[in-house]
Structure formats: structure tokens, C-alpha cells
N, C-alpha and C positions, 0 to 999 in steps of 0.2 A: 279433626276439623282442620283446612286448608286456611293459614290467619292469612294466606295470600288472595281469598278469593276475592273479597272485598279493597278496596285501595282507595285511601285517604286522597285529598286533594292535591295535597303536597307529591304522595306516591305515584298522582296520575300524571301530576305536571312533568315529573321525571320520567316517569314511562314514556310518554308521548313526547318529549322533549317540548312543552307546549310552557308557555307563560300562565300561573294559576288565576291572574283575573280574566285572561280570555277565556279560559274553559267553565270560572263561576259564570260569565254571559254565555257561555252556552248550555250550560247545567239549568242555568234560568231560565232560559229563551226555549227549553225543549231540545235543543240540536244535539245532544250528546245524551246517551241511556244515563239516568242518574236516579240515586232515592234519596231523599231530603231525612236524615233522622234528626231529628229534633232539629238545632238550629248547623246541623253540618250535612256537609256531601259526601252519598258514599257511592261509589264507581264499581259494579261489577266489572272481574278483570274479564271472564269472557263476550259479555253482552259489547265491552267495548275492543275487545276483538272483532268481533263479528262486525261492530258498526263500522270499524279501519277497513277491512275487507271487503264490505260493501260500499263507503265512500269510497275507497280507492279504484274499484272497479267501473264509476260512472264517472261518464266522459266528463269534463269541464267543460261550461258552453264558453265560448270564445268571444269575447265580447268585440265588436265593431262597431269602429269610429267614424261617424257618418263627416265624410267632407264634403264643404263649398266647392263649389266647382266654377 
């Protein structure tokens, strides 16, 4: 069995180089693949491959700042 497939919270913060309270709000919020086991988050490593791969591939909208003229 791979004890790397699944990845703790702490594992994904360092994976991702990411801060672990912004990824619990996204773990929350739906925006990141997660599965709630009891009262913890657990991160498949591929599903959150595949999610990097797929954000990373859509454009950014660019946001415009409307001026007074």
C-alpha cells in the first residue's frame, strides 16, 4: 500500500507550499478535492495533482479598474 497516497494537512501545506488555514478554507468551501475523515482532512495526492494541472491551465480573468473620466 502507497502511505503516500493520501496526504495530511500539514503534508499538503508543504507539498503545495501553501499556508494550512487557507487550504482548511478551501477544503471547507469545496475549492480543493478533500475527504473529511472524522474530524480531519485527508488530500488525495493525485486528485490534487490533477486539480494543479487543471487550475493551472485556466486563464486568470484579469480584473479592470473602471475610471472617472
Amino acid at each position: 500500500m502507497d502511505r503516500t497516497k493520501w496526504l495530511t494537512i500539514e503534508e499538503l501545506a508543504e507539498y503545495l507550499k501553501m499556508g494550512r488555514t487557507k487550504l482548511y478554507r478551501m477544503a471547507q468551501d469545496g475549492e480543493i478535492p478533500a475527504s473529511k475523515v472524522g474530524n480531519q482532512w485527508r488530500f488525495d495526492r493525485e486528485r490534487i495533482d490533477a486539480w494543479m494541472n487543471e487550475t493551472m491551465s485556466t486563464p486568470i480573468e484579469k480584473k479592470t479598474r473602471v475610471q472617472n473620466a
